[in-house]
C-alpha positions in Angstrom: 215.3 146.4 66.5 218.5 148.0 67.0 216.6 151.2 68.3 214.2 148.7 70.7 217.5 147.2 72.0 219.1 150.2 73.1 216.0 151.7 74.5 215.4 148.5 77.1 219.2 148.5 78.1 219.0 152.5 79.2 215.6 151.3 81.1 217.7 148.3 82.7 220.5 150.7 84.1 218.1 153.6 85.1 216.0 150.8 86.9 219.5 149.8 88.6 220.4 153.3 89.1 217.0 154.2 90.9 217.4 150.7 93.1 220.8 151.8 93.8 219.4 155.3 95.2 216.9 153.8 97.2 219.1 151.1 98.6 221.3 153.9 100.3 218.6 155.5 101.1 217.5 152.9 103.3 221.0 152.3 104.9 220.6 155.9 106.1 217.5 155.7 107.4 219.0 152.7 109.8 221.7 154.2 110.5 220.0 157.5 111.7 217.6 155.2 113.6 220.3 153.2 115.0 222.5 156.8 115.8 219.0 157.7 117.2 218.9 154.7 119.6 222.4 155.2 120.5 221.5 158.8 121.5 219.1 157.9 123.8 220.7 155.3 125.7 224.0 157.1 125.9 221.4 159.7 127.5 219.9 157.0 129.9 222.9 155.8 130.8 224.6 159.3 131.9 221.8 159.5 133.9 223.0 156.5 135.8 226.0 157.0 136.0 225.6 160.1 137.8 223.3 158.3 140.8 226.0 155.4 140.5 228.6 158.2 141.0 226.3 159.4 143.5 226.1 155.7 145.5 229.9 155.3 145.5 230.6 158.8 147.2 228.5 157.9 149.8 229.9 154.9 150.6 233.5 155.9 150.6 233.4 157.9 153.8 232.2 155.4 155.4 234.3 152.7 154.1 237.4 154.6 154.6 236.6 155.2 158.6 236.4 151.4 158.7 239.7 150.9 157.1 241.3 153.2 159.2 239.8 151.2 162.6 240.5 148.1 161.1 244.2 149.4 160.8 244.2 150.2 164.0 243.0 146.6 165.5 245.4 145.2 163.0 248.7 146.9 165.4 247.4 145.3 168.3 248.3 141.9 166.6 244.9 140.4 167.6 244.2 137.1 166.4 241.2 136.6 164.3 240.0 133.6 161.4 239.6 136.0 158.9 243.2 137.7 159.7 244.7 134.1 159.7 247.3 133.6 157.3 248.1 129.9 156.0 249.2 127.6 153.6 247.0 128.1 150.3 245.9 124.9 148.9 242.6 125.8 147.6 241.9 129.9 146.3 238.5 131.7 146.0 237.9 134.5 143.3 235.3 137.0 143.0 235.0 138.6 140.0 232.3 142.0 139.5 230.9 142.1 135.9 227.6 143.5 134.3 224.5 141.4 133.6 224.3 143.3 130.0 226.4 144.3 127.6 227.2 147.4 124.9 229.6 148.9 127.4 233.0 148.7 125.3 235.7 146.5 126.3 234.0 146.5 130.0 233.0 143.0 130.3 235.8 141.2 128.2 238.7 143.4 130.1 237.1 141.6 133.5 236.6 138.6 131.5 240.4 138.0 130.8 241.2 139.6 134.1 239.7 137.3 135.9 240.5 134.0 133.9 244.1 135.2 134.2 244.3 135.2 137.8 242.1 131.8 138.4 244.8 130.2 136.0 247.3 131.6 138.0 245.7 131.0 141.4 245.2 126.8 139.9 243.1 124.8 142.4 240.1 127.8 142.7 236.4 128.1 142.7 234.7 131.0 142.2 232.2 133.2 143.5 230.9 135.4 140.1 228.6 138.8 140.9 227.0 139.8 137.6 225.3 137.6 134.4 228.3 138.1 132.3 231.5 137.0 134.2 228.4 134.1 135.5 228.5 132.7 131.6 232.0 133.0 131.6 233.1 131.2 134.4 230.8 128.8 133.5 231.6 128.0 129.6 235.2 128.1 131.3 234.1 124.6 133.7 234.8 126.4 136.8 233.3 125.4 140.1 230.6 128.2 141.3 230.3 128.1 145.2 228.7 131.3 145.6 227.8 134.5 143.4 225.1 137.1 142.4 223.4 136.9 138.9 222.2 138.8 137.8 223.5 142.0 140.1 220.5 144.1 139.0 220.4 147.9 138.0 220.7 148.6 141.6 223.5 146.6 143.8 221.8 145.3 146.9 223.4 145.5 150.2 221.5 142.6 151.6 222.4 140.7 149.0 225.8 141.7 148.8 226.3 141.4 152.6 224.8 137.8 152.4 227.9 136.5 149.8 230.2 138.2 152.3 229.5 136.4 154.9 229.6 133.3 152.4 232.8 134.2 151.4 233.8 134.4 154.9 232.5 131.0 155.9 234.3 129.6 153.3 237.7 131.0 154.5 236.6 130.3 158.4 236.4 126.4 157.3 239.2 126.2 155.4 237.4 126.0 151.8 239.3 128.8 150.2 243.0 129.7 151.9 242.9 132.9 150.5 240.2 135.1 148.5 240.7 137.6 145.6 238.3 140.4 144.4 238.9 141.6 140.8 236.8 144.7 139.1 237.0 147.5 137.5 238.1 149.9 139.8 236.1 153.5 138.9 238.4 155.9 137.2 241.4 153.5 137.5 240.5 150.2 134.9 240.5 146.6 135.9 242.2 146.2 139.4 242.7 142.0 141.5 242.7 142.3 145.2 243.5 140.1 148.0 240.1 139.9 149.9 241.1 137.5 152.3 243.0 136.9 154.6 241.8 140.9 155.8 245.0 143.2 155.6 245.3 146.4 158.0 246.5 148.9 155.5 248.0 152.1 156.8 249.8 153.7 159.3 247.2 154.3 162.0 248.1 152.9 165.4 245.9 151.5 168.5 246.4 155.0 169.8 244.0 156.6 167.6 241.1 155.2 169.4 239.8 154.3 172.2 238.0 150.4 172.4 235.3 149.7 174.7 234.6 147.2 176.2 237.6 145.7 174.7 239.4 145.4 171.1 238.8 141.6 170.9 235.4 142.0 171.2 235.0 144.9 168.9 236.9 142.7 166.2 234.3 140.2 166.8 231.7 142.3 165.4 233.6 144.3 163.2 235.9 142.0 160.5 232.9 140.9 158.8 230.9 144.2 158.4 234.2 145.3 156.8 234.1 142.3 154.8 230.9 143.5 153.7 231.8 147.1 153.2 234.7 146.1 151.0 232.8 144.2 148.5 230.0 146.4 148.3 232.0 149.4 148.1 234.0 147.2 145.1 230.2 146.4 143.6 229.4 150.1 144.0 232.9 151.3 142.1 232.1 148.5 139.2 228.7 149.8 138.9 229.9 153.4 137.9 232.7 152.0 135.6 230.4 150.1 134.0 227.8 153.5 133.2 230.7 155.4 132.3 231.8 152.4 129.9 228.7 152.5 128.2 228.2 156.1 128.0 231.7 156.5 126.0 230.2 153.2 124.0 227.7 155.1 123.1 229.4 158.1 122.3 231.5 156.6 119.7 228.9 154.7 118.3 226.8 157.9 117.8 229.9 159.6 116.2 230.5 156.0 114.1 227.0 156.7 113.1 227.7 160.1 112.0 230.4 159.4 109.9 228.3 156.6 108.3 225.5 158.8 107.2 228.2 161.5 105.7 229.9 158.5 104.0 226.6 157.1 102.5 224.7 160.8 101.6 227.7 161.1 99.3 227.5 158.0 98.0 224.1 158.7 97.4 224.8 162.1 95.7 227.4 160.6 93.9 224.8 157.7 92.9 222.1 160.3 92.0 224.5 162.6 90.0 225.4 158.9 87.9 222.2 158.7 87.2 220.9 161.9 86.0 224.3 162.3 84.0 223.0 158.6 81.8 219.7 159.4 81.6 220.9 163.4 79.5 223.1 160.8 77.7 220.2 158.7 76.6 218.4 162.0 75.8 221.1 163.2 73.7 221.6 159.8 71.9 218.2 159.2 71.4 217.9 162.9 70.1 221.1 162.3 67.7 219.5 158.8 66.4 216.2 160.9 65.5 218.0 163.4 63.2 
């Protein structure tokens, strides 16, 4: 009986040993399928990156020429609603997130970013671009007037342009007494600007140019397509940030991976060693009990 007793307990623990091997087994084959996924959207998202990259260098030229005309209006001290400075009693913010996620500490960083500064900018409503900072705002109870969600894979100009000029009208009625952007500036982290009132910045002078028919008129036309080009160009820097986020995300996750499969192949050595190591002790006892 003895014999019988001994015999079932070394099938029990060979039985646990071989479910043990085969559980980590299994947890590698995840985790290589999950380092496999991570891979492959790490490769996706370079991929993006690069035409987002691509996007934001074209725009900059462009966006920079219009700074330095608006600059230029700006010294001839030419009145203008969206230049009009006045008493804030009511803010706007517009914040730029993503509509998904895996992409780091992207979202949350805008996330408290942008809760920060409606705190701090009290009577507010807000004007979200992307899914995520969308949810935010509103599990927060804050009043949307305005936004884009979600921004899509691509950002839109049109669509873009169009909460510009919303943003503008806003300011123009006296809704929002002063406007401010926050996003994650590309290459620099998580930046909140004044939108509007619309500040010259530089040192140009009316000199530099030459206005025709006349700078009034030209300011006319001209305020709110840098209004637009502002944003957008702020969408178009987010948009890269947010690749490049998610390509280092993925980077370490692969590398995580990695280190996980190392980790559990020598647990599983170790496991199978164990077990090979009791089952030539059961031999050896059983063979001593025969004698």
């Amino acid at each position: 009986m003895s014999d019988m007793a001994d015999s079932s307990d070394s099938s029990d623990r060979q039985r646990l040993a071989m479910l043990s091997t085969r559980d980590i087994r299994r947890k590698i084959r995840t985790v290589n399928n999950i380092q496999q996924i991570c891979k492959a959207m790490k490769t996706v998202s370079s991929v993006k990156l690069r035409k987002a990259e691509e996007r934001y260098r074209q725009a900059q030229p462009y966006a920079d020429a219009l700074r330095r005309v608006v600059a230029s209006l700006g010294g001839l001290e030419i009145d203008h609603p969206l230049l009009e400075i006045r008493e804030v009693k009511r803010s706007g913010l517009v914040a730029v997130s993503a509509d998904k996620g895996l992409a780091g500490s992207y979202n949350a960083n805008i996330a408290r970013e942008a809760i920060t500064r409606a705190r701090a900018l009290g009577e507010v409503g807000v004007a979200p671009i992307g899914r995520r900072i969308t949810d935010v705002f509103r599990r927060q109870g804050y009043t949307r007037e305005g936004g884009i969600s979600p921004l899509g894979a691509v950002p839109d100009f049109r669509a873009i342009a169009g909460l510009a000029d919303h943003i503008g009208d806003l300011y123009i009625q006296g809704a929002w007494d002063r406007v401010e952007l926050v996003y994650h500036r590309y290459g620099k982290g998580v930046v909140a600007e004044q939108l509007l009132p619309i500040q010259p910045i530089g040192e140009e002078t009316a000199g530099d140019f030459i206005f025709e028919p006349n700078p009034r008129a030209i300011l006319e036309g001209l305020l709110p397509r840098y209004l637009r080009t502002q944003l957008f160009t702020a969408v178009l820097s987010a948009s890269a940030a947010e690749h490049a986020a998610r390509v280092a995300a993925m980077s370490l996750a692969s590398e995580n991976a990695a280190d996980l499969i190392d980790t559990l192949t020598m647990d599983y050595n170790k496991s199978r060693q164990a077990a090979i190591t009791r089952e030539l002790g059961d031999i050896v006892g059983a063979s001593e009990a025969m004698r």
